[in-house]
Structures are given as structure tokens and as C-alpha cells.
N, C-alpha and C positions, 0 to 999 in steps of 0.2 A: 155132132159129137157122137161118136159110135161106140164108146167105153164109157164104164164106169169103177171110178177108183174106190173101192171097198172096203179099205183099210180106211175102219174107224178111229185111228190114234186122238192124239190132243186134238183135232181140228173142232172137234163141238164141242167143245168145255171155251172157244176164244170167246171176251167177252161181250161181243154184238153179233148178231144175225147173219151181217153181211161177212164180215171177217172170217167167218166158221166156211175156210174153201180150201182145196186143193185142188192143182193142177199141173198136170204130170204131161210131159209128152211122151211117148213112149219108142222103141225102137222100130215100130212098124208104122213110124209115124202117124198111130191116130193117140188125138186125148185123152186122158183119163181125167172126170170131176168128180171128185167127193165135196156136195153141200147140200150137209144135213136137211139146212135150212129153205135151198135152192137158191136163187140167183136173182129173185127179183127186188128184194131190198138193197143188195150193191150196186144193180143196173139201175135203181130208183134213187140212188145215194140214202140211202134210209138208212137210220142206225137207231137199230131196235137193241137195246139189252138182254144179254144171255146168260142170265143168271143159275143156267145149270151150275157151274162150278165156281165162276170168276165172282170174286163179293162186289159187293156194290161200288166199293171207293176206286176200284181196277178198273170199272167201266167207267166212273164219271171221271178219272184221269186221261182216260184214253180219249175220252169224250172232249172233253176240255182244249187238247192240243188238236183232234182233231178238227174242232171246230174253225181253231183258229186257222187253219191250213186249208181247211174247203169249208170256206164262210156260207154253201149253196145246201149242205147237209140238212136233212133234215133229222132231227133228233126226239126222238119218242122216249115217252118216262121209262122209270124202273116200273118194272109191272107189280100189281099191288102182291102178288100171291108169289112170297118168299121162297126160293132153293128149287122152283121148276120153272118149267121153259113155258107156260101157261096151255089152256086147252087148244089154241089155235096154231101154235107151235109144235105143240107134242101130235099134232095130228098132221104134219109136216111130212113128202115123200125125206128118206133118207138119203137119198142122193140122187141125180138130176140120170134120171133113166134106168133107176133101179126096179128091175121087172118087181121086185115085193111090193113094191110101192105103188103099183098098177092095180091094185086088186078089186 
């Protein structure tokens, strides 16, 4: 992937790890990815809760059907520390090849 999508809209406020993506083809045919979080929780099927914005009952709903739908998920708690994305998350590149994020 040789771009990176930039544009931070809703995509980090979705309420797990993995689901916080974007991906855009663009007209000179290369990708663009925005994830916050990066990409190894959706490639691991892991669903970590992202309680920047989304409350808690939005994830265990979302939780809930998706479990039923990919029985192979693996699902990690609400993290104990309320309304952030915790220290190992908030130290997270902001999107998969973003030169800041190299530092």
C-alpha cells in the first residue's frame, strides 16, 4: 500500500479496534488506509473495544450478533479505564504508513 488516507472522520470513534478502517481505491489506482488502530486485530479477528466514543452497550451489541456470525472471534473485555482508548492503544500509529507515526 503506498498511500495513506488522512481524513480522520468517524472511522475512530467505531466501537472495536478492528472495525475503526478505511479503504478507499483511489484514481491512480493505489489504496488509501486509515486505521487508527492498524490492522492486526481484524487480520487476528480480534475485537478489542473502543471506547473513545461508542458506550459500552453499542459494543456489547455489536459484540453479541457478531459473535454469532464468526463463532472463531476472539473477544477481549471492556477495558477497566472508562472514556479512553487505554495506554497501549493511545500509543497506536494513526494510520498504517503514516510518516508521524514513524518517529
Amino acid at each position: 500500500m503506498s498511500s495513506v488516507l488522512l481524513d480522520r472522520g468517524g472511522h475512530s470513534t467505531f466501537p472495536s479496534t478492528a472495525s475503526c478502517v478505511g479503504i478507499r481505491l483511489e484514481e491512480d489506482d493505489h489504496w488509501r488506509v486509515y486505521a487508527p488502530f492498524g490492522l492486526s486485530d481484524l487480520v487476528s479477528l480480534v475485537v478489542r473495544p473502543n471506547p473513545t466514543l461508542a458506550p459500552r452497550h453499542v459494543c456489547e451489541e455489536k459484540v453479541s450478533r457478531w459473535r454469532r456470525q464468526w463463532p472463531s472471534l476472539r473477544i477481549l473485555p471492556w477495558p477497566e479505564v472508562s472514556g479512553t482508548v487505554g495506554d497501549e492503544l493511545a500509543r497506536a500509529p494513526t494510520a498504517v504508513g503514516d510518516p508521524a507515526s514513524q518517529e
